[in-house]
Kinemage of the C-alpha trace (Angstrom):
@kinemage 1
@onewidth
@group {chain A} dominant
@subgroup {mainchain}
@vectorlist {calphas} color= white
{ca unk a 1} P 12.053 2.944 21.660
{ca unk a 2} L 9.236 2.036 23.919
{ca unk a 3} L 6.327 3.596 22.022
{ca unk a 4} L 6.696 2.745 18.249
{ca unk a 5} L 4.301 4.520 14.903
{ca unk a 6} L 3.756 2.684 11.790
{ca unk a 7} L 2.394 5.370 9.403
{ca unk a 8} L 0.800 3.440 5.780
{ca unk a 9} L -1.162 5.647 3.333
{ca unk a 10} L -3.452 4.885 0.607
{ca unk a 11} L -5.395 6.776 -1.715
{ca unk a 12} L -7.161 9.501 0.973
{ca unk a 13} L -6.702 6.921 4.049
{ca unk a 14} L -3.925 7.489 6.047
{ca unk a 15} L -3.611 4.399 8.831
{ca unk a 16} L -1.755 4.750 11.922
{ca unk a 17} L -0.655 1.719 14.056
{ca unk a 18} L 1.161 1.954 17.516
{ca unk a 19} L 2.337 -0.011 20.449
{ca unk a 20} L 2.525 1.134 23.963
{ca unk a 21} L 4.415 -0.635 26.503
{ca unk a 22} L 2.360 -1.105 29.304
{ca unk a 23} L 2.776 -0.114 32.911
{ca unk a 24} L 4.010 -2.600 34.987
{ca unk a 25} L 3.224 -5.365 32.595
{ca unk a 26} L 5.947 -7.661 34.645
{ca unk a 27} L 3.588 -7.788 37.334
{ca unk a 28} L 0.780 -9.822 35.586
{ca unk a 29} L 1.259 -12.539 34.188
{ca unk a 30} L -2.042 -12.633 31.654
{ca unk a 31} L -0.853 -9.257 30.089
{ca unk a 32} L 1.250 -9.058 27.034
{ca unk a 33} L 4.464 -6.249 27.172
{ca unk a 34} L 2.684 -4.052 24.342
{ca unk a 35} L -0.917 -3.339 23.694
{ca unk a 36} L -1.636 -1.913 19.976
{ca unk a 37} L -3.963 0.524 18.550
{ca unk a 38} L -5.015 1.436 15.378
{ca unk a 39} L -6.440 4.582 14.114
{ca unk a 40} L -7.546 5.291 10.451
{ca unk a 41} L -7.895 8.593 9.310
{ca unk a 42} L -9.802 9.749 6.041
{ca unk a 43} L -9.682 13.150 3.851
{ca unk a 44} L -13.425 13.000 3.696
{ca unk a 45} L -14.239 16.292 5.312
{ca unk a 46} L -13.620 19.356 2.937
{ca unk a 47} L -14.821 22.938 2.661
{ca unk a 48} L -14.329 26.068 0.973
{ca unk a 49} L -12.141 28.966 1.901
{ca unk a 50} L -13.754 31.743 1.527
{ca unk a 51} L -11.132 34.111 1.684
{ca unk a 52} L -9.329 32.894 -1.549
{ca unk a 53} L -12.227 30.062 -2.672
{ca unk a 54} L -9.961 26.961 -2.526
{ca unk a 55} L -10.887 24.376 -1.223
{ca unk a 56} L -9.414 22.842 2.591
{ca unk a 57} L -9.430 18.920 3.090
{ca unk a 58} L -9.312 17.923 6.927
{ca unk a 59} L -8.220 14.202 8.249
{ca unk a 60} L -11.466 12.875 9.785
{ca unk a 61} L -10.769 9.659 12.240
{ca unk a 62} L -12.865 6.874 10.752
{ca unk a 63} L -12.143 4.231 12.810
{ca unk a 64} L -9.946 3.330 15.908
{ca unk a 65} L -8.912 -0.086 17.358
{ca unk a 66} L -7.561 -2.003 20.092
{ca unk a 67} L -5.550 -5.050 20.231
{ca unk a 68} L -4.487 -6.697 23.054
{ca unk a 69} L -1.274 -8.613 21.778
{ca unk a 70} L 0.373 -8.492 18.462
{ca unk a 71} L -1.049 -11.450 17.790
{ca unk a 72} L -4.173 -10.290 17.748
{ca unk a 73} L -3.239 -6.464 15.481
{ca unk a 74} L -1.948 -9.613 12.916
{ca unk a 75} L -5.037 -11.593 13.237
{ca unk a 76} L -7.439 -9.285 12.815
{ca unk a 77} L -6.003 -6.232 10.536
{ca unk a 78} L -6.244 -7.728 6.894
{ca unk a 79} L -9.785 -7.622 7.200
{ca unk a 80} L -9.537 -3.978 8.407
{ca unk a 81} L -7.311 -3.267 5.606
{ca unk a 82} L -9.381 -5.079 3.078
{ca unk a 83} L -12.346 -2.842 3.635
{ca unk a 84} L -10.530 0.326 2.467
{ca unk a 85} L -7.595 -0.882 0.521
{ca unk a 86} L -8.808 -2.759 -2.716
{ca unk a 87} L -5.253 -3.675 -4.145
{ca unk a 88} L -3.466 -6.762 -2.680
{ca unk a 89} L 0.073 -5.243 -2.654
{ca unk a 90} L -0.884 -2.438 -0.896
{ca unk a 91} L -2.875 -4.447 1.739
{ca unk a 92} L 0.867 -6.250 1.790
{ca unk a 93} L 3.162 -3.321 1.835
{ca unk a 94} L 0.811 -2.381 5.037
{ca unk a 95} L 1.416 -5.313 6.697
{ca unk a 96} L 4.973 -5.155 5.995
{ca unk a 97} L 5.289 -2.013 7.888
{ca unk a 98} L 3.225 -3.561 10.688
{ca unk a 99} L 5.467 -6.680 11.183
{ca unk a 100} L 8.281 -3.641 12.568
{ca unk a 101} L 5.812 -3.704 15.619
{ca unk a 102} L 6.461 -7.199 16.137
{ca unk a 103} L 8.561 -7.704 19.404
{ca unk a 104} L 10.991 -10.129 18.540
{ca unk a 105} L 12.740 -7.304 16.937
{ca unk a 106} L 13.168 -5.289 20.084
{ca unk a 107} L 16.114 -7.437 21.336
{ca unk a 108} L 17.855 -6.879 17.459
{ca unk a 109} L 17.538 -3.175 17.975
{ca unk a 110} L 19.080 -3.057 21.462
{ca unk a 111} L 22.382 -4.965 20.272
């Protein structure tokens, strides 16, 4: 699968990491295979029905990032995580889930 979702939630953050292979990454040399994104979303954003006065919680994107290499998602995500996620093992049950980004596991798939 060429374009890959890691889906972690916590608490009201739900945090969304992808890879995209890019277009015609063969042809340059300085560019990795996959660039990665990550996009947090939060249930901060609530109102009131007023047709039967419950209320409606709507994911609001907090935050969106871009990393080059996967490398780079590694390097830089637990302090991403840290800032919403308080709780160790859930910072490390995230990362688990990231590490099925990694590419050395595409060639495991495809056998």
């Amino acid at each position: 699968m060429e374009n890959e979702i890691v889906e972690f939630h916590y608490e009201d953050y739900q945090f969304v990491i992808t890879r995209f292979k890019r277009i015609n990454w063969k042809q340059y040399e300085v560019f990795a295979q996959f660039q990665y994104f990550l996009f947090l979303f939060g249930k901060r954003l609530a109102k009131i029905n007023k047709e039967n006065s419950l209320i409606e919680v709507f994911n609001t994107e907090i935050r969106d990032l871009v990393f080059a290499t996967f490398e780079d998602l590694t390097l830089n995500i637990d302090s991403v995580l840290s800032e919403y996620i308080l709780v160790d093992d859930a910072i490390f049950e995230c990362l688990k889930q990231v590490e099925k980004l990694n590419p050395i596991y595409l060639d495991k798939d495809e056998e």
